[in-house]
N, C-alpha and C positions, 0 to 999 in steps of 0.2 A: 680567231686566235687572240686569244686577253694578251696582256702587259702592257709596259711602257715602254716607248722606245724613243732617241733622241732624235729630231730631224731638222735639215737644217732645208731652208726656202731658196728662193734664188728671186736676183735682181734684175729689175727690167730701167732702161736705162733710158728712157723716154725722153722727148727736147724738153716739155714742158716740166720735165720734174726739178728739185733743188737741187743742191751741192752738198749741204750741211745735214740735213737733219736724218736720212736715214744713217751715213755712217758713226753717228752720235748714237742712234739709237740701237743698232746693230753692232757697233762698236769694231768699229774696221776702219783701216787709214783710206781715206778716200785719196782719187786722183785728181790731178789738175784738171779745171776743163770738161768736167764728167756730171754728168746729170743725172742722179737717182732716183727716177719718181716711185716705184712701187717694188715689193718686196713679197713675196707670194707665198702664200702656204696650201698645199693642195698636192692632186694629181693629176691637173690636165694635163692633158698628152703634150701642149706645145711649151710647156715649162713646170714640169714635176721635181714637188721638190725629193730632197734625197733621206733617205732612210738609216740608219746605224743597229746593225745586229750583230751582236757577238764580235763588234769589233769590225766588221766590214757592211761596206755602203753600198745599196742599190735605191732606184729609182722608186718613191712610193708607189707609181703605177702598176712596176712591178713588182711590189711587194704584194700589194694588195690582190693583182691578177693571180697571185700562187696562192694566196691566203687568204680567200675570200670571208671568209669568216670573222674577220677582223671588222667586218665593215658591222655587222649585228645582221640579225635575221629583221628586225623590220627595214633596215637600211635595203636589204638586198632583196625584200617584198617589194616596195615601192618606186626602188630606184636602179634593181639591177646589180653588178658587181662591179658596179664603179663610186667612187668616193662622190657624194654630191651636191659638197658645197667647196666654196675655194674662196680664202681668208685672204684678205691683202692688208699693208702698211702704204699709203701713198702720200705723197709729199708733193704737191699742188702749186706750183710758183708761179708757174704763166696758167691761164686759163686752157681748159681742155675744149673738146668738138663738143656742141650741142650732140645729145644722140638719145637714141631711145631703144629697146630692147624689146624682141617679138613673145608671145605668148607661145606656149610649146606647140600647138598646133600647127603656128606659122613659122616655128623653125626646121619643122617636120617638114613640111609644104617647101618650104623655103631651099632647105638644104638638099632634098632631092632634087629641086629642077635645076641646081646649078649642078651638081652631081650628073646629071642626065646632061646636060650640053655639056660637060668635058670640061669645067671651069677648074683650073689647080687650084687647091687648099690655100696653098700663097701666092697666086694672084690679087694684083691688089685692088682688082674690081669687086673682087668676091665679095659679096653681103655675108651669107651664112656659114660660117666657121665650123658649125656642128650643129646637131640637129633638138639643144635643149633650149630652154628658156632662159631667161637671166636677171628675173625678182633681185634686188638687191638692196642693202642697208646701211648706213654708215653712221658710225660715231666723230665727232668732232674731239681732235687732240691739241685743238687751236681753236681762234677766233677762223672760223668757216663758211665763205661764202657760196651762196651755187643759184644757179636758175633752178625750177622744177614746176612743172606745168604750166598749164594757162592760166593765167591773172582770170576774175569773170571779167563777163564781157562790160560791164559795168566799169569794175578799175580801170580795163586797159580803152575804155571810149573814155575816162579823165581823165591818164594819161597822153592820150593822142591831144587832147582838148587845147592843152595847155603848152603846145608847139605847133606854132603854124604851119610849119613845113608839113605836119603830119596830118594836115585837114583831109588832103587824097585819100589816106590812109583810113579816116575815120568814115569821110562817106561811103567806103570800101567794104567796111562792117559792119555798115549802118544798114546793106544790102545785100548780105550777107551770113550766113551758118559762118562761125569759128573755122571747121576746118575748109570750106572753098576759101576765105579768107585768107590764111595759112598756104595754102597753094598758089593763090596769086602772087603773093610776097617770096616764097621759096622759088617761084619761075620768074619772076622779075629781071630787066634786064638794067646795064648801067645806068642807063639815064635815069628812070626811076629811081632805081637806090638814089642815086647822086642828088635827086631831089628832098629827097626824103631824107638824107643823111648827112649830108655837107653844110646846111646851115648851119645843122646841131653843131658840128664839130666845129667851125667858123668861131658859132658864136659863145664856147667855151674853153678855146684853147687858152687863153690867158687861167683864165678862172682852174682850170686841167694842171696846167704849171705852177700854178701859186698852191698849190692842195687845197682849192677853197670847195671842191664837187665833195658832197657826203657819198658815201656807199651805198646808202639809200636810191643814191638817182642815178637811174641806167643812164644818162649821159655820160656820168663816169666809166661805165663800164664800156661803152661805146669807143670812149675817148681811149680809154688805158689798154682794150681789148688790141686795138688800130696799132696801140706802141708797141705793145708787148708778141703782135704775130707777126708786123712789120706789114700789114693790109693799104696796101698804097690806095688812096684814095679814087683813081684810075682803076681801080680792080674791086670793087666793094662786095663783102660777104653777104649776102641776105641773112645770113645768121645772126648781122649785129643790129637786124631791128627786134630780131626775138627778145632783147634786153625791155622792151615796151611791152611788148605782151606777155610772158610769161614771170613765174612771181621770184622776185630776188629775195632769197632768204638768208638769214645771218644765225648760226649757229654757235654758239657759245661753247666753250669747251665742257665737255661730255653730254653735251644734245646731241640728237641726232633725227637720220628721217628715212623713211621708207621707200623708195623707188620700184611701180609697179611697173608691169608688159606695158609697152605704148607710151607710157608719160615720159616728155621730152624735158631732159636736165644737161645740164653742164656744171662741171668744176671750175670754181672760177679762182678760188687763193684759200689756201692752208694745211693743214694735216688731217689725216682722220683715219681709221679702223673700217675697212668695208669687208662686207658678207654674201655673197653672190649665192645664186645656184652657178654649178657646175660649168660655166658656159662663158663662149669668148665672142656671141656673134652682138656684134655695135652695127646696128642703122645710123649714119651719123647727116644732121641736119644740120650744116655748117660751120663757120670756125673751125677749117679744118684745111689743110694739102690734101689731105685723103681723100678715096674713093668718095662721091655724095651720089647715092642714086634715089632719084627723087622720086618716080614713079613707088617705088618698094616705101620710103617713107611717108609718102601718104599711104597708103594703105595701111601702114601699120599704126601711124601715128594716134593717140587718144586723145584730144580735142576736149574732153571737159573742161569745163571751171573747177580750177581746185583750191581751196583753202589750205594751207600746208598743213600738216598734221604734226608738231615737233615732239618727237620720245626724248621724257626727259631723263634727266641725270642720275645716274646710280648713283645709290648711299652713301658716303662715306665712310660709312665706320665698316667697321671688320665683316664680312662674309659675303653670301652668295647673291648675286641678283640679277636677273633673266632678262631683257630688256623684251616686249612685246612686239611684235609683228603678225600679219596674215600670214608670212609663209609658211610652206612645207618644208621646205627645202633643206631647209637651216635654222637656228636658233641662237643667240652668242649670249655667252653670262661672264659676269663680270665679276670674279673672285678679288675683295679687298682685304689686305692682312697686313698683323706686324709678325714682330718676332716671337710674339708666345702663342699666334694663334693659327689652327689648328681646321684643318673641316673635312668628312669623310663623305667620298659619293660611289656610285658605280655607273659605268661608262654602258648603257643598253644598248647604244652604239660606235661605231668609231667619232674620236673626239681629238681636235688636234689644241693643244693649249700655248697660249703666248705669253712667255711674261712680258710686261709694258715697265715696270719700275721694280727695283728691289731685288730679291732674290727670295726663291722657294727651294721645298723638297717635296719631288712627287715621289713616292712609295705604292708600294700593290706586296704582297703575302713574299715577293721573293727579290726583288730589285728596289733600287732607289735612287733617284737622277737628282743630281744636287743644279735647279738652272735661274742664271742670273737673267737680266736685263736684257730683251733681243735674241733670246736661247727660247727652244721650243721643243716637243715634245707629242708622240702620237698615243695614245692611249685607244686600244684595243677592245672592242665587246665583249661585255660581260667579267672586266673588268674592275676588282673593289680597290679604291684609289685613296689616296691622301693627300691633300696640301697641306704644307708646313709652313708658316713663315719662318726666313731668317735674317731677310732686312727689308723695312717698310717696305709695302709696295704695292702691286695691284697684279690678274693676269686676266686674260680672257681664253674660254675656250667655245671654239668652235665646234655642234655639237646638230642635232634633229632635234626638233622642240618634244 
């Protein structure tokens, strides 16, 4: 089914997210007290967004379950008759759970056997939420921090090197493959941590209060992680040594990075644009209240040494530009325009578009949606479309590469 139609996402209202910056950017009076972290575009079944035809709104899932056709014929080859990516806005204040995402065979695997023990959907022991994968991407709309894989083993033995406390730690690795490594650490019990973490914190809490720690040095984040979840040092997360072995990366505004099956990251502070496959299921490896089941994270867990890989910054100047990735799943491009400019494409699949800044006009042979800042839009296969600009600005649409 071609055209355009308007849709509007829905808000998820998470502890760690902000106050300010989605209703700034969505443009809605926020509440006292309320926490926004992310803003969704999609049709997962456990928050789809809503759809506008002829004036009346149903649920995209159910749009698209009557209208299969909308999705494209190669979408509904490879992926079924369901949409198979899902777009978010998130806003990052406190740090999120370390966590890592299965490869589809092992969400396959995964979601059957709780299915088979009787495990409810919203139990909140449940690992696997559904039975897809959840490759994922994201653009930085701030200065963006985050964990994402393992440091080599090389970094994270200077690292350890250069704190006493973490000498256990090093002859640890020293005897050790990365992930037994990672498994000792993840089963630890308090006295450990306590040994291993308490000095640190000891001997930089002045230095933590005066802002003298760079972002650079995971004591900071050690330090600020401890404020900002409120981790009494009587309870310690094993997640806050993962700050020592995996790599802290700093993302600039419009860099971004890739997030494959298995590689263990965390959000640690700011804004960004993420691009998922279809799927909600989180293995989470600490920093978290939530379910941790550990047996299931090691297994899943990928253990390489990774070098981060940073996607950089689209153009500036006027028109289309694709940002690269491995996936299938999904692909996001990144439409820059003013007011006189202009670009014609056709949608081979369903394509959902966001503006980010400014305002456009999307047009097709018989409609045309006039949408500003935080306004969005489903565009239908086989589809010939237009962007218009009509006040600076930028959009992305989310689309199958």
């Amino acid at each position: 089914m071609a055209g355009i139609y308007p849709i509007t996402g829905t808000l998820q209202n998470y502890a760690w997210g902000g106050e300010d910056y989605l209703p700034e950017l969505l443009r809605f009076a926020k509440q006292p007290h309320t926490h926004y972290a992310e803003w969704w575009l999609g049709a997962h079944a456990s928050s789809p967004s809503t759809i506008k035809i002829d004036g009346k709104s149903q649920s995209l899932m159910e749009f698209l379950m009557q209208n299969p056709t909308a999705l494209g014929a190669q979408s509904r080859a490879t992926f079924g008759d369901e949409l198979p990516y899902l777009l978010k806005i998130l806003d990052v204040k406190k740090p999120l759970s370390i966590q890592l995402h299965p490869t589809k065979r092992q969400a396959e695997s995964g979601f059957a056997a709780e299915n088979a023990k009787g495990v409810d959907l919203k139990d909140p022991k449940r690992t696997y939420k559904d039975n897809n994968h959840k490759p994922e991407m994201m653009i930085a709309l701030s200065d963006f921090w985050l964990l994402h894989g393992f440091k080599t083993k090389v970094k994270i033995i200077e690292t350890l090197k250069t704190r006493s406390n973490l000498t256990a730690l090093l002859s640890k690795l020293e005897e050790r493959n990365l992930h037994d490594f990672y498994a000792d650490i993840m089963q630890a019990g308090q006295a450990e941590l306590a040994d291993w973490l308490l000095p640190i914190v000891e001997a930089n809490r002045a230095a933590y209060a005066n802002g003298e720690l760079t972002l650079e040095n995971p004591d900071y984040w050690v330090l600020y992680t401890m404020e900002a979840m409120e981790i009494a040092p009587q309870k310690l997360d094993p997640g806050l040594v993962c700050f020592y072995l995996f790599n802290i990366v700093h993302l600039k505004p419009g860099e971004g990075i890739f997030q494959d099956a298995g590689i263990p990251h965390a959000y640690l502070r700011g804004q960004n644009i993420e691009l998922m496959a279809c799927s909600d299921n989180v293995i989470r490896g600490g920093l978290t209240p939530k379910h941790v089941d550990i047996p299931e994270l090691l297994k899943v867990v990928d253990c390489r040494e990774i070098e981060p890989k940073i996607i950089p910054v689209a153009p500036q100047n006027n028109g289309s530009f694709t940002y690269q990735t491995p996936a299938e799943d999904f692909a996001l491009e990144n439409v820059r325009f003013d007011a006189g400019f202009s670009l014609n494409g056709t949608a081979k699949n369903g394509m959902i578009l966001f503006v980010m800044e400014g305002a456009l006009q999307l047009s097709e042979k018989s409609a045309s949606l006039e949408l500003k800042q935080g306004e969005s839009a489903f565009i239908g296969a086989q589809t010939d479309y237009r962007i218009s600009g009509i006040e600076n600005g930028y959009c992305v649409l989310a689309k199958l590469p």
